[in-house]
Every structure is written in C-alpha cells, then in structure tokens.
C-alpha positions in Angstrom: 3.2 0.6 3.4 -1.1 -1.2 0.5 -1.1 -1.1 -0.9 -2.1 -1.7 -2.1 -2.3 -4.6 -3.1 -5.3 -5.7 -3.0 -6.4 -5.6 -7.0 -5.4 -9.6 -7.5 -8.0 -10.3 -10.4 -10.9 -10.6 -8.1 -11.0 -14.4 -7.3 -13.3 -17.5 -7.2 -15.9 -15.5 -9.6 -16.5 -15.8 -13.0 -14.3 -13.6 -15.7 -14.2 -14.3 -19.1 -12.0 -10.8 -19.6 -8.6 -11.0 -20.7 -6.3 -10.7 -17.8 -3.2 -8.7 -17.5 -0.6 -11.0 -15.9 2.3 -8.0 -16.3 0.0 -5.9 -13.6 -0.2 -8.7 -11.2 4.1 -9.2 -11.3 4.7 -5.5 -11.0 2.3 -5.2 -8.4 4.4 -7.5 -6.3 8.0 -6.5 -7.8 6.5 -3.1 -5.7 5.0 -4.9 -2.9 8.5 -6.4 -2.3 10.5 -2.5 -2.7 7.9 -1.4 -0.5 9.8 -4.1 2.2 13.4 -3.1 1.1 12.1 0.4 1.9 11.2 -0.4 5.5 14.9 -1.9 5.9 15.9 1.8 5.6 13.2 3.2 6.9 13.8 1.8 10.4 17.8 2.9 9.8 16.6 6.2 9.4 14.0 5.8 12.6 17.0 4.3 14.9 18.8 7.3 14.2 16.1 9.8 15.1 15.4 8.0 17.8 18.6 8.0 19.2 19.5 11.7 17.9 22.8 11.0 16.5 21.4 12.2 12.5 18.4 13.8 11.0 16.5 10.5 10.4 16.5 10.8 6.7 15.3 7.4 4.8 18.4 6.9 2.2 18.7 4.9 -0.6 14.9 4.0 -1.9 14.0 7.7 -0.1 10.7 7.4 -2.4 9.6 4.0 -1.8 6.7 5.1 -0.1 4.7 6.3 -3.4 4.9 2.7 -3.7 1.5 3.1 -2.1 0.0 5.7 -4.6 1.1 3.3 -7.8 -1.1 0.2 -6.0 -4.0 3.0 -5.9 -3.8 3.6 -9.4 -3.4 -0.3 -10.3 -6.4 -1.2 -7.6 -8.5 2.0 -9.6 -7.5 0.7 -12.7 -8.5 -3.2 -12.4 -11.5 -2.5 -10.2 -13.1 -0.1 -13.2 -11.9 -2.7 -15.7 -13.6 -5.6 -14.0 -16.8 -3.9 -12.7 -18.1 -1.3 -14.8 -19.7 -3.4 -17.3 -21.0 -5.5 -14.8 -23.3 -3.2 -12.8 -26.7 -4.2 -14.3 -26.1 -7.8 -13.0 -24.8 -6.8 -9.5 -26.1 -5.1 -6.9 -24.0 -2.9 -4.2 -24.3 -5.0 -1.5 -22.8 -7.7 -4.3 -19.9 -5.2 -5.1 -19.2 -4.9 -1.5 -19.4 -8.5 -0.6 -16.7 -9.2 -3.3 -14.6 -6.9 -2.1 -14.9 -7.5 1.7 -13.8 -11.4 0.5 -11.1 -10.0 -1.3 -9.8 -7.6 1.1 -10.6 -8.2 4.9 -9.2 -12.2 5.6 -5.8 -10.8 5.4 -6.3 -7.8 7.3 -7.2 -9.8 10.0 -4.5 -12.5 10.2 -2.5 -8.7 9.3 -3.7 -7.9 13.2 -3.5 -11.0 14.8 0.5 -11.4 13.4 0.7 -7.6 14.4 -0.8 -8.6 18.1 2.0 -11.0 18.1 4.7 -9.1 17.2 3.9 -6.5 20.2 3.4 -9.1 22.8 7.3 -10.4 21.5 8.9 -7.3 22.2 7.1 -7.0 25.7 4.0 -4.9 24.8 6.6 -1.5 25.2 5.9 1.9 23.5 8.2 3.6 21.6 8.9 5.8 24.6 9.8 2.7 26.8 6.7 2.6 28.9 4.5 -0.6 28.4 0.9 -0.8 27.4 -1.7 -3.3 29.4 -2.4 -6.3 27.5 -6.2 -5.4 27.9 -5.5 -2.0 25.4 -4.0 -4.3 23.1 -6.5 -6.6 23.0 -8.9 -3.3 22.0 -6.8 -2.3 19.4 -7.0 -5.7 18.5 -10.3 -6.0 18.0 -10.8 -2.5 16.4 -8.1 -3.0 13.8 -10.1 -6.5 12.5 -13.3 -4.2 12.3 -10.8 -1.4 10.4 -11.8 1.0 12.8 -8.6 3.5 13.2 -6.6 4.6 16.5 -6.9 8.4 17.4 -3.4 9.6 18.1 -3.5 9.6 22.3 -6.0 6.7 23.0 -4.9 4.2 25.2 -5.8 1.9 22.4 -3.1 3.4 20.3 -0.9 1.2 22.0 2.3 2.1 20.6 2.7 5.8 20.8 3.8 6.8 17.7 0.1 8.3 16.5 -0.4 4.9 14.2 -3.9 4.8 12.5 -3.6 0.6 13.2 -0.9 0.7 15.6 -0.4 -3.1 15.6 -0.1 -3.1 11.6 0.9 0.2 10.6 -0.1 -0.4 6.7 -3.7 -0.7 7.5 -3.9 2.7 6.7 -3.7 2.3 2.9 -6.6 -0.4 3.0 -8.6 2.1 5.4 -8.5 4.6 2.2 -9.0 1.9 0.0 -12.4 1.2 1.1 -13.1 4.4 1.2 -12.4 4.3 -2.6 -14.3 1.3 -3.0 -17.2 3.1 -1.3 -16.8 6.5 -3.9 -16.4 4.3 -7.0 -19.6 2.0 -6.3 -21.4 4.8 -5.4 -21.1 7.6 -7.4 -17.9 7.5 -9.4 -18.9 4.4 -11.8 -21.5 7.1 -12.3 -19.5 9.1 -14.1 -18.9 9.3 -18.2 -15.8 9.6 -19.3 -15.5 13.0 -19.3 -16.4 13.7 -16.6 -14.2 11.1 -14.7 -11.2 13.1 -17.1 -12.5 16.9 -15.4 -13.1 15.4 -11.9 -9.6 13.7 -12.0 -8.0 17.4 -13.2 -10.0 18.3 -10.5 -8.3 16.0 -8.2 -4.6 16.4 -9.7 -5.3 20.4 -9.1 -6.0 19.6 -5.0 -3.0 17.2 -4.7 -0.5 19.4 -6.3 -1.6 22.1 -3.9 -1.4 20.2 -0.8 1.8 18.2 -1.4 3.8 20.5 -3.5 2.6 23.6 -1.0 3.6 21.2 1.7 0.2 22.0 3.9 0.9 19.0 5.8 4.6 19.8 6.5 6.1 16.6 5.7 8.0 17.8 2.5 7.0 14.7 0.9 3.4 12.9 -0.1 3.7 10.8 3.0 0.8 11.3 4.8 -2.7 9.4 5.9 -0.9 7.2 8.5 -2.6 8.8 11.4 -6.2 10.3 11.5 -5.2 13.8 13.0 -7.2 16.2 10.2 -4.5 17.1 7.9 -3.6 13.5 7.3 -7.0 12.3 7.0 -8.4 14.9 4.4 -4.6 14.7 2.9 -4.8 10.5 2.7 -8.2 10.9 0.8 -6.6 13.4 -1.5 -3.6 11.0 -2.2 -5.8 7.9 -2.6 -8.7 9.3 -4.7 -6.2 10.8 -7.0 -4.5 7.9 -7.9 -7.0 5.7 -7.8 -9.5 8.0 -10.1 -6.2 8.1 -12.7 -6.5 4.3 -12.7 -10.1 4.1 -13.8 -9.8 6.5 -16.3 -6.6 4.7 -17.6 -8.5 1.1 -17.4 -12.1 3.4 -19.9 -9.5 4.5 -22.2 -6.9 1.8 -22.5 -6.4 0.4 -26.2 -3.2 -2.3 -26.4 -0.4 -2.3 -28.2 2.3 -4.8 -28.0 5.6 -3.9 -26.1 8.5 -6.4 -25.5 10.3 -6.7 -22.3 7.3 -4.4 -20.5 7.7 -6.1 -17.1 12.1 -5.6 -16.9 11.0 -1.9 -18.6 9.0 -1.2 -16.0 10.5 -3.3 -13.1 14.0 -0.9 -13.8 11.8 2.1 -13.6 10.1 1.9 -10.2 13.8 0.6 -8.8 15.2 4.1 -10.3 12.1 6.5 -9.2 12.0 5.3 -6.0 16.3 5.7 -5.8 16.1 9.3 -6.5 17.5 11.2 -3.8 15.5 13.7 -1.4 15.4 16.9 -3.1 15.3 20.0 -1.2 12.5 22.9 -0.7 13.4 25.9 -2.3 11.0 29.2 -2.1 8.5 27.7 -0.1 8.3 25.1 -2.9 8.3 21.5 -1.7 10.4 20.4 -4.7 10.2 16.3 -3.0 6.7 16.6 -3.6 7.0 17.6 -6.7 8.9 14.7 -8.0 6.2 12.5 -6.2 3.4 14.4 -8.0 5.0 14.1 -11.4 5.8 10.4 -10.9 2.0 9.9 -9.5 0.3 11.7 -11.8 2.3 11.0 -15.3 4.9 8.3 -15.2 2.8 5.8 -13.2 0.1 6.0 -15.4 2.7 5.3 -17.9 4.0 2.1 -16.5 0.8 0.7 -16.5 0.0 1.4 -19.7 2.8 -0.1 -20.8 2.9 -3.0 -18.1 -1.2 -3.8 -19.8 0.3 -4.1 -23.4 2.8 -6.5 -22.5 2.7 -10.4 -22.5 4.4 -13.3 -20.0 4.5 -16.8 -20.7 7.2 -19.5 -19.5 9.3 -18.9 -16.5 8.4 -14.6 -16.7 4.5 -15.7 -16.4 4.7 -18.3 -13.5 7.2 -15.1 -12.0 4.5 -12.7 -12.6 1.4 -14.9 -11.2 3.7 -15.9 -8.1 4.3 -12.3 -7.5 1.2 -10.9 -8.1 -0.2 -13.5 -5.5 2.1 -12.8 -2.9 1.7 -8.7 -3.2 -1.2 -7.9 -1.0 -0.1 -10.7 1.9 3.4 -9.4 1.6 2.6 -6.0 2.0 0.0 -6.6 4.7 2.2 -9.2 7.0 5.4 -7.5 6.6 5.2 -4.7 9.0 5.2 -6.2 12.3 8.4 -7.9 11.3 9.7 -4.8 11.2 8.3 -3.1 14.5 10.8 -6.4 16.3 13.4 -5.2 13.8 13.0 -1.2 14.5 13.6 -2.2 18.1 16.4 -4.1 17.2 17.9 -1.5 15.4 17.1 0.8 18.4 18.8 -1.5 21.1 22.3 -2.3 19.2 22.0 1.7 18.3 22.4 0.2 14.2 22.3 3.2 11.8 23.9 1.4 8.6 23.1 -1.8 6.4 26.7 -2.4 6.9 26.0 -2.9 10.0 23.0 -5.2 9.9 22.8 -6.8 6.3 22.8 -10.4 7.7 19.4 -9.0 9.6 18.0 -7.1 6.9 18.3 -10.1 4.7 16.7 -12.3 7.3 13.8 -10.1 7.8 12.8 -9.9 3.9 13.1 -13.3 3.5 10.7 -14.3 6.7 8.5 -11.4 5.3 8.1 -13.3 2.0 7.9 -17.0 4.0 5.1 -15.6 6.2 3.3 -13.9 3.5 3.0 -17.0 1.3 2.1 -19.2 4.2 -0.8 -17.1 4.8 -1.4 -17.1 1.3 -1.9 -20.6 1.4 -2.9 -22.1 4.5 -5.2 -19.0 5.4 -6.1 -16.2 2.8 -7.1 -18.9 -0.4 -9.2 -21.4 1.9 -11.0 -18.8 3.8 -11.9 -16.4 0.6 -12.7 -20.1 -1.3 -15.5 -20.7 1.8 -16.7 -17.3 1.8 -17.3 -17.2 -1.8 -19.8 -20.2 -1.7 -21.2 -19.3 1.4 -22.0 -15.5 0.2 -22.3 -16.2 -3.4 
C-alpha cells in the first residue's frame, strides 16, 4: 500500500545538499515488495471470500509495514531538505512544493483506478453493481483526496475503502496530514523535544497495536476512516514519520560497503517472517511490527544514508527510486482486475496462477514508468515554473 513514496529528492528546485542515492533504491526495492505482497494478498482475499481458509496473507505476511518504513524515509528526507530552509520559504511555498510533488500522480492514480472498475463491470465485491454516476463522485473526490465513509454510495466498492478506486490513497491521505504537523508545528521543535515527543509517540503506538485496540492483530490499519482506523492511521504515520526527522537532525555518516544488498536482504527477511500468534491478550504480530518500526527501520536507513552507488548499482538505485511512488500509486487497480480474477477461477495458490502473478508485476512496473514519463515529470516540470 505509500507509501510512501513520495520523498524522491524534491524536484525541479534548487539543492546544493548532498543526496543519498541508497534511500531513493531502497525506497523502490520496497515499493516493488509492497506489489509482491498484493500477489498474496489477494490469494489470501480469494480464499476469504470464497470461505474455503482463514484468509491469511502467506509468505511476505508483513509486507504491509512496507508503508511505515516510506513514513520514516518521507520524515526523514522532508526534515533533511527543509529545515534549514524555512527563513527563505514561506508555508504556502512548503505546501506548493509538496502539492507538485505529490498530487499529479494521485490523480492519474484515480483516473487508472476509474478504469480499472469500469473493466470489471463497475461490480462490488458483493456482486451488485454501482451506477456509473457514484463512480464518477468517487472520482472526483479521490483527485481532491477527500476520503469515502464506509456505506456511502460513493464508496463504490463495498469493502469500507478510504479511496475505493485506489485503495493506497490512504497512506498519501496521512501523509499530508504529516506534511501539515511538520510545517506547522513540528519543524518547531528542538531536538529534544522532537526525541520526548517521538517517546511520546512510540509509548501510544505500542499501546494501540501491541494491545490490539483495533482488533486486527497486526499494525494494519488507516485504510478506512471508521474512528479506530483514523486516530490508529495518524498514530502509525506520525510515529514513523517523527523517527525519520529526528534520524535526518542527528545523522552523522560513516562509510559502509554493500549498504543497499545489506539492507535490500533485510526488508525481504522482515517482511517473510511468519504471522505470530497472540498470547495473553498480547498481540505478539504487532509486536514484531513495532520493533521493526521503531528500531530496525531506523537502522536501515541509517545505514542505507552512509552508503555510496556509482556504476550499474547507481543508475539501479536512481531508476528505482524514480519509479517508487508511481509504482506504488498505479499498482493497485491492477490488482482489484486480478482479486476478481482470483475470485472467478476460485485460485488460492501461486502455483496456480504464477504465469498471472508475473504478468501483473510486470504491467505494474510498465504502467508506472509510463506515467513516470509521459505524465508525472512533464506535468510537475510545468507546475514548477508556473508556481515558482
């Protein structure tokens, strides 16, 4: 699911500051587990759906803290390239840059997402089919990031989707929300207090996820806007996010070798781990989400920042890092055509689809780097001199 993805260096404005090309690779080495993880996602959702299993998402079962690790990477760059910077920009500057940075691809994110539901016929999850004139709403309200309340007619697909035509919307709806608490109190903050409020922070999400208020016995939540995702999505983006910025204020380099393959065999392994069971009214899932969120994250980026790319690793790294936040933002309503797929030919396995699966990553990747290039670059290029 964001996000993430949206801390590319921010472009077509001047930056003299050393960039770190390892952050931009394994930002997209994420955004491209974050796909796998859909592949067995919608396994997992066919079989719910049909009730033949529990529904349980195998394999990369924690692929969707992807998501928390671009919220620490977007708090992390965002501090890096801004703080110095506020006593030549204003906040309607700030938020100008990031609208340009952010908002082209979520709406060519909607419009592919409008698409995708027209393809399979406009039909809910429950079989019913929803009036092209609610779709055009949710349409329209997903480009203006306005969210779906579960029930709406507008909400077009049934399944309680914050952006029900582009389910990842949700991540980029938290991360303005960040954007909107860094420019206007958090770059506020000293160092120290950034360290106590983030304790602060670390102390709320541990309670939430590893007491399991939402119920979800992992930190899965903020997809839908009922209250216990919303105020549980702000807690798992400002957490994150907050642990970035104070990473980016107290960052000093050292060289590592091999820091991208290091940290590239890392996420593949965390993300691997098998679901772990609740024990004592413990969610122990959470907990191994928590402790990858809140230490070994951080960790990788540390250690992603003090490494170097040049030859064919650098061009890798600057291709992935641009194709990370279309990727992650196009990908989805591929996958709504391939969850019904799955749903149709009652498909529980890879074995059973891998030809698909492959097909559907690789389309994923084709349609993200066309919009890359054809839409996302030109449009933020004429937006840049037009707002500048």
């Amino acid at each position: 699911m964001k996000l993430l993805s949206n801390i590319i260096r921010p472009a077509y404005f001047a930056d003299t500051k050393p960039h770190y090309e390892l952050l931009d690779g394994l930002r997209g080495v994420a955004a491209l587990l974050v796909v796998i993880y859909h592949i067995f996602e919608g396994l997992a959702f066919a079989e719910a759906t049909d009730g033949v299993g529990s529904g349980l998402i195998t394999t990369l079962n924690h692929g969707h803290i992807a998501v928390d690790f671009f919220f620490i990477l977007s708090g992390f760059v965002i501090s890096y390239a801004y703080d110095d910077r506020w006593s030549k920009m204003s906040l309607g500057g700030f938020f100008k840059r990031r609208l340009i940075r952010l908002h082209p691809m979520l709406i060519i994110g909607a419009i592919i997402g409008a698409a995708s539901f027209f393809a399979t016929g406009c039909e809910r999850w429950d079989g019913s089919v929803t009036p092209t004139s609610w779709v055009m709403v949710a349409l329209m309200l997903t480009m203006c990031m306005i969210p779906a309340v579960p029930g709406v007619p507008y909400e077009v697909r049934g399944n309680g989707e914050m952006f029900p035509l582009n389910g990842p919307g949700w991540s980029l709806f938290f991360e303005y929300i960040g954007n909107v608490c860094y420019a206007l109190f958090i770059r506020r903050m000293s160092t120290k207090v950034l360290a106590f409020f983030t304790l602060l922070l670390g102390i709320a999400h541990a309670w939430f996820f590893v007491g399991d208020v939402s119920g979800y016995d992992m930190i899965g939540v903020g997809w839908t806007i009922d209250a216990v995702n919303f105020w549980g999505g702000f807690i798992r983006m400002l957490f994150p996010f907050s642990i970035g910025m104070l990473l980016a204020r107290t960052f000093r380099p050292r060289k590592i070798k091999g820091a991208f393959w290091i940290c590239t065999a890392a996420l593949i392994v965390l993300f691997a781990v098998p679901y772990i069971p609740s024990a004592n009214g413990v969610s122990l899932n959470s907990l191994y989400e928590f402790v990858c969120i809140a230490f070994i994250f951080p960790a990788l980026v540390w250690i992603a920042a003090c490494g170097t790319a040049s030859g064919v690793t650098g061009k890798a790294n600057t291709f992935l890092g641009e194709l990370s936040y279309p990727l992650y933002i196009v990908h989805y309503p591929i996958m709504y055509i391939f969850y019904k797929w799955l749903i149709q030919n009652d498909i529980y396995t890879l074995k059973g689809c891998w030809p698909v699966a492959l097909l559907v990553v690789a389309s994923s990747i084709a349609l993200a780097y066309l919009c890359l290039k054809f839409y996302d670059e030109p449009v933020r290029r004429w937006l840049s001199k037009r707002l500048r």
